[in-house]
C-alpha positions as CSV (number, residue, x, y, z in Angstrom):
1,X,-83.9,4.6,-24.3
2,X,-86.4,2.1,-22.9
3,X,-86.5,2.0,-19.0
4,X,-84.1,0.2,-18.1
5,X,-84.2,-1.9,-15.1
6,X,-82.1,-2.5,-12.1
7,X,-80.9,-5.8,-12.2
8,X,-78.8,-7.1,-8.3
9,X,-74.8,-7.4,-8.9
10,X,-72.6,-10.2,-8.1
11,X,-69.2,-10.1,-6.9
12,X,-67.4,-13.4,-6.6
13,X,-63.9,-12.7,-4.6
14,X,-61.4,-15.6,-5.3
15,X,-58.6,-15.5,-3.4
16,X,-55.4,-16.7,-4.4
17,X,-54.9,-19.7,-1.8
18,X,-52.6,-22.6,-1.2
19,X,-55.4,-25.1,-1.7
20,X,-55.6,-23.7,-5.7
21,X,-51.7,-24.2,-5.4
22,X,-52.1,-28.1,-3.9
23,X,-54.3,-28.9,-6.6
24,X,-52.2,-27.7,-9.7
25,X,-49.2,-29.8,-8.0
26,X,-51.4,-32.7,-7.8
27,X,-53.0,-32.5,-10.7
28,X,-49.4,-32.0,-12.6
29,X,-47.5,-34.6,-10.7
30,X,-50.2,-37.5,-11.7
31,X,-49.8,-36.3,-15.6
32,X,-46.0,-36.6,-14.9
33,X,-46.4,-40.5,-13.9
34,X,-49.4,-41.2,-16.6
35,X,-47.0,-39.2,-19.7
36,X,-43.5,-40.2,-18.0
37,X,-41.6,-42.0,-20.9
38,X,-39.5,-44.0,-18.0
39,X,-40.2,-46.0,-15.1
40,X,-39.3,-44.6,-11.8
41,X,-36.8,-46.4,-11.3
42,X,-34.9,-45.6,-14.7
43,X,-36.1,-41.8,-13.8
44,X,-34.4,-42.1,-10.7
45,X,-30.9,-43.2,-12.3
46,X,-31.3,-40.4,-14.7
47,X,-31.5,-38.1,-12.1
48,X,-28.2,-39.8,-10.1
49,X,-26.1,-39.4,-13.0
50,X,-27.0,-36.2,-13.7
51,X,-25.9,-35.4,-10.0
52,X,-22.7,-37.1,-10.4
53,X,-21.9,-35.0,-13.9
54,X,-23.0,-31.9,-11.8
55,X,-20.8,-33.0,-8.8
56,X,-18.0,-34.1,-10.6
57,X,-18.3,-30.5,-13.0
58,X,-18.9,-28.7,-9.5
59,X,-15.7,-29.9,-8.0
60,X,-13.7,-29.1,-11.3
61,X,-14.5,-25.7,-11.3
62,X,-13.9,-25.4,-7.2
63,X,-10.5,-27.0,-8.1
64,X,-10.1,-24.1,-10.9
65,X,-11.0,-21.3,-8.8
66,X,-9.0,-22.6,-6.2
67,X,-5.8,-22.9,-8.1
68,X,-6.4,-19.4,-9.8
69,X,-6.5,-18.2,-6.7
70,X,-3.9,-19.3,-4.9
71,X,-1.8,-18.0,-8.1
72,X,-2.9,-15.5,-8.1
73,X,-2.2,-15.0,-4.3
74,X,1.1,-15.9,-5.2
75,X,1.7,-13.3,-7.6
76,X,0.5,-10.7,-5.1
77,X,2.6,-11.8,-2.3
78,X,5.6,-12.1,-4.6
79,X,4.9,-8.5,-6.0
80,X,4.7,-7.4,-2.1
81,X,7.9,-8.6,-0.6
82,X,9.8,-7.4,-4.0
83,X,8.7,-3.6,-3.0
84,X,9.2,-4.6,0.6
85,X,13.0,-5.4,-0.3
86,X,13.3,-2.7,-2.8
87,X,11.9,-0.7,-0.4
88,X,14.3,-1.6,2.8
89,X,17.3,-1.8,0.1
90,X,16.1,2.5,-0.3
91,X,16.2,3.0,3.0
92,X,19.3,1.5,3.9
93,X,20.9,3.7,0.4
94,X,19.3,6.4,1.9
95,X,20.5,6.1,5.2
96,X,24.4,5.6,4.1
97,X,24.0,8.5,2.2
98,X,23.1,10.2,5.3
99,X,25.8,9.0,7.5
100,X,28.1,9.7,4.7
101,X,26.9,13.5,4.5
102,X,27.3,13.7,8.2
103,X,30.8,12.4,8.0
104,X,31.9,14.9,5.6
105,X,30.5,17.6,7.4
106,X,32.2,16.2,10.3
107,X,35.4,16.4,8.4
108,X,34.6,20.0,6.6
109,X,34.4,21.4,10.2
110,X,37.4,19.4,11.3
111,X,39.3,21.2,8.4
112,X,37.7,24.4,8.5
113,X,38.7,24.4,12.4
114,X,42.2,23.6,11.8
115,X,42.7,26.3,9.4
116,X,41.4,29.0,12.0
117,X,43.3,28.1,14.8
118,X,46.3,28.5,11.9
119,X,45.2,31.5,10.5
120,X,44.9,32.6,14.7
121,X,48.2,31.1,15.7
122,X,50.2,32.9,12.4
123,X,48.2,36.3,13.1
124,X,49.2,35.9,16.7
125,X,52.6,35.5,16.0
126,X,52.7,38.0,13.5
127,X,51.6,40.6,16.3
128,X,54.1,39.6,18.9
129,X,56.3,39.8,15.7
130,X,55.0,43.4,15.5
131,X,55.0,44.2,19.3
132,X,58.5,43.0,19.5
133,X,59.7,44.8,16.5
134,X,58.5,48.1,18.3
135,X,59.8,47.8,21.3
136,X,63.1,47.3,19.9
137,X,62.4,50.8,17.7
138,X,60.9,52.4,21.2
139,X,64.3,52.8,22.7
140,X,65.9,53.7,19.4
141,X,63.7,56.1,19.1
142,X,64.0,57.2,22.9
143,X,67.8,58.1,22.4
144,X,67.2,59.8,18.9
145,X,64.9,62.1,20.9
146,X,67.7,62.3,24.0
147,X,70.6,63.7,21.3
148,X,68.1,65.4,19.7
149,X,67.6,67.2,22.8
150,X,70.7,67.6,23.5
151,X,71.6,69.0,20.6
């Protein structure tokens, strides 16, 4: 390999500025006006009608949205208050069902009471029956054992 020789190095930094930036737009907005196929003012009418069309499109689709939603709020507040009501219509089954049970109860205990204090009175009377009917034997039996006795 021959000698080879130092030779200096350059570096070159470029940054990446605004003024690089400035110029393109420049530079791209004066081939706009020398190419433009229309005046400015023609460009300028093109650009308003394209707004309106945009507006006007704009405001449909607001109009759409708006009107799917407030169906659709609709249907949601419909299909709320119909389980609310079904709802209120269970709880008020529920709760005649309940007083219903309670007043059967009411009358089972009524009944069952009724037939005790029968059941009581009859087996009370049955043993006055039964005391009564002894004492009558007590002083049959009394004088059977007096001639017995005697005898």
């Amino acid at each position: 390999m021959p000698h080879e020789e130092k030779q200096p190095v350059v570096i070159i930094e470029k940054s990446s500025g605004v003024g690089s930036f400035l110029l393109g737009a420049l530079l791209g907005a004066g081939a706009a006006l020398l190419l433009a196929p229309r005046t400015g003012e023609e460009t300028r009418e093109v650009l308003r009608a394209r707004g309106r069309r945009l507006r006007s499109k704009a405001e449909d689709t607001a109009g759409e949205l708006q009107n799917r939603l407030e169906d659709g709020y609709e249907r949601a507040k419909a299909r709320v208050e119909d389980k609310f009501d079904r709802a209120r219509q269970n709880l008020g089954d529920t709760r005649d069902g309940a007083r219903d049970a309670v007043e059967a109860g009411k009358a089972a205990v009524q009944s069952a009471r009724h037939e005790l204090e029968r059941r009581l009175s009859d087996a009370r009377a049955s043993r006055k029956k039964g005391e009564a009917a002894a004492e009558e034997r007590e002083p049959a039996d009394s004088a059977e054992s007096e001639e017995a006795a005697t005898v």
